[in-house]
VMD Tcl script that builds the backbone (N, CA, C; Angstrom):
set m [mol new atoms 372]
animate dup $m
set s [atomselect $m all]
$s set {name element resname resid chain x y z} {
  {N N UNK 1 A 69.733 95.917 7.687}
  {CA C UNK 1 A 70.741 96.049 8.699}
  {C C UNK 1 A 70.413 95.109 9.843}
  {N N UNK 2 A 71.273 94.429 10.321}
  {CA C UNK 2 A 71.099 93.303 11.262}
  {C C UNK 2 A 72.169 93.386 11.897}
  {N N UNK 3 A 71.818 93.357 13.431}
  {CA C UNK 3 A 72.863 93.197 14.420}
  {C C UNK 3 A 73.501 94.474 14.263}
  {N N UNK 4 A 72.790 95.981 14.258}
  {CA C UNK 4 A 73.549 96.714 14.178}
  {C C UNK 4 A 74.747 97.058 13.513}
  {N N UNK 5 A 74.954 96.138 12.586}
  {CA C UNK 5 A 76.533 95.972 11.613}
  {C C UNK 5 A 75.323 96.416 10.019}
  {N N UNK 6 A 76.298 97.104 9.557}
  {CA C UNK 6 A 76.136 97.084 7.649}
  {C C UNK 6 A 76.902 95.763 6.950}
  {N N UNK 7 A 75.390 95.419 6.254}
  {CA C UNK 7 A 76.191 94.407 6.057}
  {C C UNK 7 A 76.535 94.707 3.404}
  {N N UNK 8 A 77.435 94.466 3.445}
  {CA C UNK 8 A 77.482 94.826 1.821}
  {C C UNK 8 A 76.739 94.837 1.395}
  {N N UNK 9 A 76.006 93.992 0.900}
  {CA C UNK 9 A 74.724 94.517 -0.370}
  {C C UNK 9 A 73.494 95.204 0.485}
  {N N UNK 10 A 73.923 95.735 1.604}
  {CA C UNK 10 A 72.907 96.839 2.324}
  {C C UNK 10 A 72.772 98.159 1.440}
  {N N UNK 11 A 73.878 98.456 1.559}
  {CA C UNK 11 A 74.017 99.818 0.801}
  {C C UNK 11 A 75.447 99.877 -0.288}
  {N N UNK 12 A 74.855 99.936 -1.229}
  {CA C UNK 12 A 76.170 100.397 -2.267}
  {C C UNK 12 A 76.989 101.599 -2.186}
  {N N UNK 13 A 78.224 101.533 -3.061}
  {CA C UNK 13 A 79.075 103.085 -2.951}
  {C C UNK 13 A 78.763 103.900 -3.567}
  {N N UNK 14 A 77.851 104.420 -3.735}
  {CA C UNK 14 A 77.492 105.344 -4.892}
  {C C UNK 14 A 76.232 105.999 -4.144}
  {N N UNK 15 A 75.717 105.210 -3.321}
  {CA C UNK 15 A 74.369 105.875 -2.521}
  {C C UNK 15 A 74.869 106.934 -1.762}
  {N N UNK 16 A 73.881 107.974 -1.546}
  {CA C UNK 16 A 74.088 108.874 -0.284}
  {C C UNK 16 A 73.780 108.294 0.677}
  {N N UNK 17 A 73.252 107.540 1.190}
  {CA C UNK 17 A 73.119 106.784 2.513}
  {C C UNK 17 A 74.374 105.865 3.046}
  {N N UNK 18 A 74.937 105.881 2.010}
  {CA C UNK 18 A 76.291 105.043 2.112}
  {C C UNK 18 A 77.395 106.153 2.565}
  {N N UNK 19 A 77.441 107.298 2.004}
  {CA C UNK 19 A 78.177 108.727 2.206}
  {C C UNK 19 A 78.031 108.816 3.588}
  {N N UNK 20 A 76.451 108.859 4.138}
  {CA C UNK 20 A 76.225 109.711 5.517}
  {C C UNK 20 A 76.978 108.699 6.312}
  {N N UNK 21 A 76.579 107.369 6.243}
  {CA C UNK 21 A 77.081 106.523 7.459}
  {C C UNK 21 A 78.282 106.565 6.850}
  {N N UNK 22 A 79.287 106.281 6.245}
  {CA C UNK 22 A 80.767 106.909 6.200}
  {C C UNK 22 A 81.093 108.188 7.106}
  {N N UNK 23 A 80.274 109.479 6.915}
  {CA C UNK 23 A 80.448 110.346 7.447}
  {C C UNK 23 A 80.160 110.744 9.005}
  {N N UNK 24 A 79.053 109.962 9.450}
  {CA C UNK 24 A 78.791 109.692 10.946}
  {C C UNK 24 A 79.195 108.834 11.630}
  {N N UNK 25 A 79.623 107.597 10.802}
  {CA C UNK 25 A 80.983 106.990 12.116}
  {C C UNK 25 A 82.467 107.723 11.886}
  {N N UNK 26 A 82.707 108.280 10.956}
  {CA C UNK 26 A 84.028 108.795 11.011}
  {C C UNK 26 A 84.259 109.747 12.241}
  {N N UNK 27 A 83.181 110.686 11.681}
  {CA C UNK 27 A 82.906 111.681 12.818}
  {C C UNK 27 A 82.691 111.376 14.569}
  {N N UNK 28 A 82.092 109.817 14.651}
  {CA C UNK 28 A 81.834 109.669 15.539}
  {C C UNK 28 A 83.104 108.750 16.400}
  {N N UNK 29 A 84.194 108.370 15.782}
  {CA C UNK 29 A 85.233 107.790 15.789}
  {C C UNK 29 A 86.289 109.177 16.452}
  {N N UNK 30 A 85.970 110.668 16.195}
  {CA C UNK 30 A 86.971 111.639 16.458}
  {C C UNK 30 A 86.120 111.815 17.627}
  {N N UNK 31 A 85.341 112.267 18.242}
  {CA C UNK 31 A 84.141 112.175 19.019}
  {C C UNK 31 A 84.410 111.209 20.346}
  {N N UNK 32 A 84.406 109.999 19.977}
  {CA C UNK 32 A 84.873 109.005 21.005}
  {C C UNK 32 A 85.890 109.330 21.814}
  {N N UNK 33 A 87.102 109.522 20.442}
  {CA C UNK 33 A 88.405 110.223 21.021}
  {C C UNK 33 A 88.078 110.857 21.922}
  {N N UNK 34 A 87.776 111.878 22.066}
  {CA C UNK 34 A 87.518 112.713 23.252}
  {C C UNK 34 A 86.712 112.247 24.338}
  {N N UNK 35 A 85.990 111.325 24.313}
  {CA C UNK 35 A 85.195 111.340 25.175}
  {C C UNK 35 A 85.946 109.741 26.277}
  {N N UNK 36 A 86.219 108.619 25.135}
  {CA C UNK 36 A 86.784 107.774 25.740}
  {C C UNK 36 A 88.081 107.516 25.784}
  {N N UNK 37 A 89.024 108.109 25.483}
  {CA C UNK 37 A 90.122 108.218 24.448}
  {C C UNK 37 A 90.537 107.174 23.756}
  {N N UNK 38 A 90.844 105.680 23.706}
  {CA C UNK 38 A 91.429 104.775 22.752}
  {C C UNK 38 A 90.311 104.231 22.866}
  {N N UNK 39 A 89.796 103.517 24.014}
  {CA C UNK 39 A 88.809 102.506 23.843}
  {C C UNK 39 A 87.442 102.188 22.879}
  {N N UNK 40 A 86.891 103.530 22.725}
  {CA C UNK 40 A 85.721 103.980 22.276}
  {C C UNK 40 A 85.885 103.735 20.366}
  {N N UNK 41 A 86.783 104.487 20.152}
  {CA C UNK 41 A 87.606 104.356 18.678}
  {C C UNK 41 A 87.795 103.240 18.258}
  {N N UNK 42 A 88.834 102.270 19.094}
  {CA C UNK 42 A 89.347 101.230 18.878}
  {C C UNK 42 A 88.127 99.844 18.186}
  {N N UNK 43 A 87.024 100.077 19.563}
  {CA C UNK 43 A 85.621 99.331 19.604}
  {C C UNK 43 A 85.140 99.511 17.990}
  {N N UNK 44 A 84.710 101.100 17.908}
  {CA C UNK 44 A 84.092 101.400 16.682}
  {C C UNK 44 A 85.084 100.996 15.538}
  {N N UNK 45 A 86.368 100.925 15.482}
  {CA C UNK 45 A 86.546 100.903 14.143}
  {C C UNK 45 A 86.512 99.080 14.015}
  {N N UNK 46 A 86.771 98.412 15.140}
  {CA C UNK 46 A 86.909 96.892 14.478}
  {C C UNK 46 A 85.396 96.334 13.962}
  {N N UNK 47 A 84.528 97.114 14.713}
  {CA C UNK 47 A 83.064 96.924 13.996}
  {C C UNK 47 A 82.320 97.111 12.714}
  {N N UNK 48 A 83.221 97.975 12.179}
  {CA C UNK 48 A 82.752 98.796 10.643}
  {C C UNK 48 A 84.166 98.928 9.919}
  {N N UNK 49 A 85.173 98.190 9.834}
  {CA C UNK 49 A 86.834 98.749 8.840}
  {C C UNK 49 A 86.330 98.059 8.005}
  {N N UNK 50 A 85.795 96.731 7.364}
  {CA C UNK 50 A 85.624 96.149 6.523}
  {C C UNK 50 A 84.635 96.354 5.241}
  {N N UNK 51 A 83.812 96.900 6.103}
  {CA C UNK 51 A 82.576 97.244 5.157}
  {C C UNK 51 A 82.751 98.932 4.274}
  {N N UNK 52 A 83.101 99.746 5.308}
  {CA C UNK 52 A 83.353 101.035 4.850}
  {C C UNK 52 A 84.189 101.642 4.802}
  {N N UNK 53 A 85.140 101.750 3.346}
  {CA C UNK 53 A 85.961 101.780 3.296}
  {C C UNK 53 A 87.024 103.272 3.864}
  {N N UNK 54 A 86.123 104.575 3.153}
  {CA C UNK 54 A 86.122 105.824 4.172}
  {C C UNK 54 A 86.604 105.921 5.130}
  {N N UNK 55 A 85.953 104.846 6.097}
  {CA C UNK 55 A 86.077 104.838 7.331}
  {C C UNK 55 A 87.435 104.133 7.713}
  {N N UNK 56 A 87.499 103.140 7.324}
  {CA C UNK 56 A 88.835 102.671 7.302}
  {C C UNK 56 A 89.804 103.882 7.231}
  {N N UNK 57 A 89.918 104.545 6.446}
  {CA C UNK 57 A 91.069 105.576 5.673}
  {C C UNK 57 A 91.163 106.199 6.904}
  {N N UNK 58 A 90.314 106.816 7.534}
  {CA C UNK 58 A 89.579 107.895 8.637}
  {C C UNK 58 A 90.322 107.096 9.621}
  {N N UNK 59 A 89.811 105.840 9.778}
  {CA C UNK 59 A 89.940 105.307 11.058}
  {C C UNK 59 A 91.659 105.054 11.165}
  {N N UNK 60 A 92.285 104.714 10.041}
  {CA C UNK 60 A 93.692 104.555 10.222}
  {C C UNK 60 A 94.833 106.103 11.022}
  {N N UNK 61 A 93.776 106.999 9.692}
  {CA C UNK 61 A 94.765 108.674 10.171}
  {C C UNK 61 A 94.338 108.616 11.933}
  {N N UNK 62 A 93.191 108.028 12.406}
  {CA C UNK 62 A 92.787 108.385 13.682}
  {C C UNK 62 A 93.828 107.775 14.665}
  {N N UNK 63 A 94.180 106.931 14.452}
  {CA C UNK 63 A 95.226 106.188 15.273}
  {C C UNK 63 A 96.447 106.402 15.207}
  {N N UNK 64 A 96.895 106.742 13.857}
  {CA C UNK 64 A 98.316 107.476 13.701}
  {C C UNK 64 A 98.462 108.241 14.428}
  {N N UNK 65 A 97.337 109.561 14.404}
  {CA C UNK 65 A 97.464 110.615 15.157}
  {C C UNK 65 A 97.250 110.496 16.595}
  {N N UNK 66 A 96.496 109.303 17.207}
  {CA C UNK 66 A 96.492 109.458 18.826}
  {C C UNK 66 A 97.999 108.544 18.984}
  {N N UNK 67 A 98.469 107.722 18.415}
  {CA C UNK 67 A 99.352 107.076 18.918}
  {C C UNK 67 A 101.006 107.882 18.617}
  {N N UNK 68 A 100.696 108.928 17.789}
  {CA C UNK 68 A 102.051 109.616 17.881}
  {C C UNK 68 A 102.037 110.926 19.201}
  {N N UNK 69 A 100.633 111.195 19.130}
  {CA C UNK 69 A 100.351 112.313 20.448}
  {C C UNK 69 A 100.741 111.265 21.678}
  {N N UNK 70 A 100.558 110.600 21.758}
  {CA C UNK 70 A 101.461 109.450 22.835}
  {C C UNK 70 A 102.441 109.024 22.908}
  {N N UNK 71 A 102.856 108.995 21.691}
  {CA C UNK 71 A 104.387 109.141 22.104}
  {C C UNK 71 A 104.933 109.976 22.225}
  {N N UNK 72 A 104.894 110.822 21.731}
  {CA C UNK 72 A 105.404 112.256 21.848}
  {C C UNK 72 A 104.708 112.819 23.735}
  {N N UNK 73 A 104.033 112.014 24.018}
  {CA C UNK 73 A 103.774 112.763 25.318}
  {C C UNK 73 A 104.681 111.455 26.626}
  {N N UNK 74 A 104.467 110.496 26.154}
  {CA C UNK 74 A 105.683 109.483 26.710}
  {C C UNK 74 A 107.262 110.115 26.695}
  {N N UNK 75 A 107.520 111.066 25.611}
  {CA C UNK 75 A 108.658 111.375 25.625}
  {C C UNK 75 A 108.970 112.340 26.452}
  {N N UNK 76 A 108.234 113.734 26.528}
  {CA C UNK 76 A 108.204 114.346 26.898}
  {C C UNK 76 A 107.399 114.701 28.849}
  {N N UNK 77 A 106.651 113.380 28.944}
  {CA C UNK 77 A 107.080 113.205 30.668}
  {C C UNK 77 A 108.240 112.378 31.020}
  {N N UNK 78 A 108.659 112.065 30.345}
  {CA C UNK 78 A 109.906 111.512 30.665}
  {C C UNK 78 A 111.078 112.544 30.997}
  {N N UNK 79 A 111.066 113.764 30.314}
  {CA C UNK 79 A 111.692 115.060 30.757}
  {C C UNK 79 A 111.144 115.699 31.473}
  {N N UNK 80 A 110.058 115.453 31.774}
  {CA C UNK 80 A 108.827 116.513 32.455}
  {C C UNK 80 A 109.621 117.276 34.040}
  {N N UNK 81 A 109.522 115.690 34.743}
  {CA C UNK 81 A 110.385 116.411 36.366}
  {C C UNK 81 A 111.455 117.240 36.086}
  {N N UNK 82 A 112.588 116.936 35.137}
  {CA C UNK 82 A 113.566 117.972 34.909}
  {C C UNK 82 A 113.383 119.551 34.656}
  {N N UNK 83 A 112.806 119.157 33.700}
  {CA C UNK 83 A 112.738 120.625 33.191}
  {C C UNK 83 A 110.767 120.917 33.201}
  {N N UNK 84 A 110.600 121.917 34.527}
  {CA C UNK 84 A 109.437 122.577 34.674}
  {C C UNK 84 A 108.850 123.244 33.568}
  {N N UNK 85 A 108.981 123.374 32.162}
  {CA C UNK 85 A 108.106 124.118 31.921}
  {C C UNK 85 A 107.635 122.662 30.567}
  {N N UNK 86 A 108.247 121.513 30.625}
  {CA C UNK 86 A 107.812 120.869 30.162}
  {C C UNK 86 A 106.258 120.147 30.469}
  {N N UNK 87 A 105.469 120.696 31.737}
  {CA C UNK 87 A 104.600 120.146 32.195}
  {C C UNK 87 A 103.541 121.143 31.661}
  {N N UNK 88 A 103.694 122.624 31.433}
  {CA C UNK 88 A 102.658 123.095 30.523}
  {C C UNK 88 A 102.751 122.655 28.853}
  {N N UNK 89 A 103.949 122.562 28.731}
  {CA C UNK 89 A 103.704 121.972 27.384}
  {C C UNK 89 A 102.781 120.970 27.320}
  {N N UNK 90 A 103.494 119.878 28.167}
  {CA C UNK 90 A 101.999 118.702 28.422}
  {C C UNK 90 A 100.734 118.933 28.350}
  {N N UNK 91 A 100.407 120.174 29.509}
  {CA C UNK 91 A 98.789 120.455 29.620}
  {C C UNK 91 A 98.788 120.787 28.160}
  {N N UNK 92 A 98.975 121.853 27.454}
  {CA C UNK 92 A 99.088 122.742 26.044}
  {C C UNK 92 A 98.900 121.528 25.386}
  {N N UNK 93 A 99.765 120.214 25.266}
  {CA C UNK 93 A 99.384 119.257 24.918}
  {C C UNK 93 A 98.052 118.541 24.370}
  {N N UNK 94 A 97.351 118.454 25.423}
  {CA C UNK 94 A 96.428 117.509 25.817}
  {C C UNK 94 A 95.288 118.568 24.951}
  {N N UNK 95 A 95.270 119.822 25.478}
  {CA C UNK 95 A 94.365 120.842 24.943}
  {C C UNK 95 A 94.677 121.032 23.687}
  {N N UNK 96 A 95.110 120.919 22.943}
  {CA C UNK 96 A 95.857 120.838 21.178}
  {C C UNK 96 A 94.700 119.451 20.471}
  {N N UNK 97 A 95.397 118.412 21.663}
  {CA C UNK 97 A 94.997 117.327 21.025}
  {C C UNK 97 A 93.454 116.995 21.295}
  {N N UNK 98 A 92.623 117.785 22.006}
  {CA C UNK 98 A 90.930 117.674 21.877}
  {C C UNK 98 A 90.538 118.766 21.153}
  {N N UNK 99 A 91.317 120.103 20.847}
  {CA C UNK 99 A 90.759 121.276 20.000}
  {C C UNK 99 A 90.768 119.954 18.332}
  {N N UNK 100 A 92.551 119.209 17.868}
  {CA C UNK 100 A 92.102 119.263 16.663}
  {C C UNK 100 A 91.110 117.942 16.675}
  {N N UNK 101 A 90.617 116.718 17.725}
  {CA C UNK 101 A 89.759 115.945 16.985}
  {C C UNK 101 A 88.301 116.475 17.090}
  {N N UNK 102 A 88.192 117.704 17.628}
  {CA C UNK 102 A 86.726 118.347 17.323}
  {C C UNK 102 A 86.820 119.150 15.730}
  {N N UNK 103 A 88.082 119.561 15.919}
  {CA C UNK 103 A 88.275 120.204 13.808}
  {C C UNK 103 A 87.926 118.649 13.066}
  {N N UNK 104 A 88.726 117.606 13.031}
  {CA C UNK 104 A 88.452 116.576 12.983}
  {C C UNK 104 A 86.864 116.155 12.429}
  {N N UNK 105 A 85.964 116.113 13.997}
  {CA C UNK 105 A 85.021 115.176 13.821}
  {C C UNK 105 A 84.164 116.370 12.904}
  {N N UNK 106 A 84.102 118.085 12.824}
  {CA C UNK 106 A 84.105 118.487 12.254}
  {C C UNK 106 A 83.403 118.613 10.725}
  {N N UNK 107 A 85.081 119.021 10.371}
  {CA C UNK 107 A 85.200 118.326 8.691}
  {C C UNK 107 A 84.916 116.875 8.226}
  {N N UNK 108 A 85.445 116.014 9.065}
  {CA C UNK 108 A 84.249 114.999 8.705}
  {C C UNK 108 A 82.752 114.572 8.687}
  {N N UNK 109 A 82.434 115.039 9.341}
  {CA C UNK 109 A 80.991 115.299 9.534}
  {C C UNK 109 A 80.657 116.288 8.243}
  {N N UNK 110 A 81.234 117.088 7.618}
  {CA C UNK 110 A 80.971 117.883 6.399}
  {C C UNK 110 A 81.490 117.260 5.040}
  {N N UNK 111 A 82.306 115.500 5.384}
  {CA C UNK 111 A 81.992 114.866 4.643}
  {C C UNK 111 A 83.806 114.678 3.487}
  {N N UNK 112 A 84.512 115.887 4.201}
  {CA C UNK 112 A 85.862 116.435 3.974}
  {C C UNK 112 A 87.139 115.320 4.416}
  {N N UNK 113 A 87.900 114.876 3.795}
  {CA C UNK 113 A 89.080 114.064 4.292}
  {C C UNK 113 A 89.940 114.945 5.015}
  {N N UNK 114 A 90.105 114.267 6.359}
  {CA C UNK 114 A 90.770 114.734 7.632}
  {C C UNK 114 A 92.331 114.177 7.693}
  {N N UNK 115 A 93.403 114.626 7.387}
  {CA C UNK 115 A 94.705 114.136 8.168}
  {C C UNK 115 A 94.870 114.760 9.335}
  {N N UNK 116 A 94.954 114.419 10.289}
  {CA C UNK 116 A 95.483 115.182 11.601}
  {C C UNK 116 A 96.703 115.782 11.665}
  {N N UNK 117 A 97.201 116.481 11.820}
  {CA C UNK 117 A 98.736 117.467 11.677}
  {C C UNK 117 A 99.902 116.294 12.914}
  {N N UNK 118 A 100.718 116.093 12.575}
  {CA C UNK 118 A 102.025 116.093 13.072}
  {C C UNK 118 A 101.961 114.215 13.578}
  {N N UNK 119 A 100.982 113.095 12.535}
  {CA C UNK 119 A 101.185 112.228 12.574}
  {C C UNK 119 A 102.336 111.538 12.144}
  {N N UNK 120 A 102.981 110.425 12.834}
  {CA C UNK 120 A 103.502 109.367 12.374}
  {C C UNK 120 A 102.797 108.425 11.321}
  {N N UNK 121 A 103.326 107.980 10.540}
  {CA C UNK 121 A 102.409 106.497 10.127}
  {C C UNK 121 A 102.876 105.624 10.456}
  {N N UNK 122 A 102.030 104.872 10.940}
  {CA C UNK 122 A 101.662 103.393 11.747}
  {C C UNK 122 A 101.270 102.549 10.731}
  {N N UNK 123 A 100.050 102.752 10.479}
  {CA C UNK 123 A 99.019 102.409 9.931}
  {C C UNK 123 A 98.987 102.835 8.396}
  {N N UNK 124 A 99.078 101.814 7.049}
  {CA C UNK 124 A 99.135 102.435 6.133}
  {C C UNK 124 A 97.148 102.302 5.169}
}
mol reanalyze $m
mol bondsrecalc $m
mol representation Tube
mol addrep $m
């Protein structure tokens, strides 16, 4: 491993060492989410989509799902001043969307394929 990147004939698909790091950047990709929200994700996945493929898969549902929770929240402050009770929905929102990327980082971390509920696809 050099430069912190995996590089292919590092580890094959068939190794468990190849499994875990699939499974700890995926995990650590839902993780970010929360902590940085796009930036953190965005960073990690252009560093590792090529090599691991998992992750790729992971990393695509990850973006579907933050970029439809954004729109859907673009839409809905856009009604927000009108109608008052659209602003707890918002909060309810926001709290939805860090409960599921901890289910998320989760089941991935246990190695389980994650779709996030109520994505668009973007990203195929």
């Amino acid at each position: 491993m050099e430069n912190n990147r995996l590089e292919k004939n590092t580890l094959s698909y068939e190794t468990e060492a190849f499994n875990e790091v699939n499974r700890k950047l995926s995990m650590a990709l839902y993780i970010f989410g929360i902590l940085t929200w796009f930036i953190g994700p965005l960073i990690l996945f252009l560093m590792f989509r090529k090599e691991l493929p998992f992750f790729r898969q992971q990393g695509k549902a990850f973006f579907n799902f933050y970029l439809s929770f954004f729109l859907y929240f673009m839409v809905l402050s856009f009604f927000a001043p009108d109608i008052p009770i659209l602003n707890l929905v918002l909060v309810l929102g926001v709290i939805a969307l860090n409960i599921i990327l901890l289910v998320g980082a989760v089941k991935l971390y246990r190695g389980e394929k994650f779709v996030p509920p109520l994505s668009l696809k973007f990203f195929k």
